[in-house]
C-alpha positions in Angstrom: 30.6 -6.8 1.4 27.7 -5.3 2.9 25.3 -2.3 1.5 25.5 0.4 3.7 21.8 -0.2 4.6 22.1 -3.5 5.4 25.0 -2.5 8.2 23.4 -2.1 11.8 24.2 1.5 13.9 24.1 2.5 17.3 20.6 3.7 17.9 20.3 6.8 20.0 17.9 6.0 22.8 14.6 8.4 22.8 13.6 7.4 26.4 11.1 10.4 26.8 9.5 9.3 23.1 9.8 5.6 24.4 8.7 6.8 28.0 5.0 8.1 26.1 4.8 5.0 23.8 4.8 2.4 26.9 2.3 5.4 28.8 -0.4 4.7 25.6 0.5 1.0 25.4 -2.7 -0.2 26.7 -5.2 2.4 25.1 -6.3 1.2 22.6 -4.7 3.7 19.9 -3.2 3.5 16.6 0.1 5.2 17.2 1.3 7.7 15.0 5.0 9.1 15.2 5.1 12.2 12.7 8.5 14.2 11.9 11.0 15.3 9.5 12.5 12.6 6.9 15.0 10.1 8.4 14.8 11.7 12.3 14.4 8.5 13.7 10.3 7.7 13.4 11.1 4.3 12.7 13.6 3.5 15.0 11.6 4.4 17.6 8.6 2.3 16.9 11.6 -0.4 16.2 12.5 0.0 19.9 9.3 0.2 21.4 8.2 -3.1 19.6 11.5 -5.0 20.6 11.0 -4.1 24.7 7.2 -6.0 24.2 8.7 -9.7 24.4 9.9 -8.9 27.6 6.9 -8.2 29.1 5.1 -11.6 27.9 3.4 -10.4 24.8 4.8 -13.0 22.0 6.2 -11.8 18.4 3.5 -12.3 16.2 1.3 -10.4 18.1 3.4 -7.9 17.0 2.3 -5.5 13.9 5.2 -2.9 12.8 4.4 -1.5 9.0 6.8 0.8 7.4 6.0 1.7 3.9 7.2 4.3 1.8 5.2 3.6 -1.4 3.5 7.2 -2.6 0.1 5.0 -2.6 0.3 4.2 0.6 0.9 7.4 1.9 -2.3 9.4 3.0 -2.4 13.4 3.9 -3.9 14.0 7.2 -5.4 16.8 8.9 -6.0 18.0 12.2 -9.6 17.9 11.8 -9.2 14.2 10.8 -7.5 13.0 13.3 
């Protein structure tokens, strides 16, 4: 029997978030997706990373982090950013 997080859902599609993802794709940026807890910041960046094998860039190029380790967590600023 499966864990309820291990069971795949329907993802909603956030085609205007996705839209401005593929507008950046080529500046070289880190992208940051900021919001509430468990909106959807990770499915989104999930999304946008599984459309990039369709346009010739391979897997492995591929770097998609997700960490929620209090350590790894930093407080930003708008002045630091």
């Amino acid at each position: 029997m499966k864990k309820l997080y291990e069971k795949e859902f329907p993802r909603i599609v956030r085609s205007e978030y996705l839209e401005r993802l593929r507008n950046l794709r080529h500046k070289k940026l880190i992208k940051i997706i900021t919001g509430g807890r468990r909106c959807g910041k990770s499915t989104i960046l999930e999304m946008f990373r599984d459309e990039l094998p369709s346009e010739g860039i391979k897997k492995r190029a591929n770097y998609f982090h997700k960490s929620f380790a209090p350590a790894a967590l930093t407080i930003f600023d708008n002045i630091s950013l």
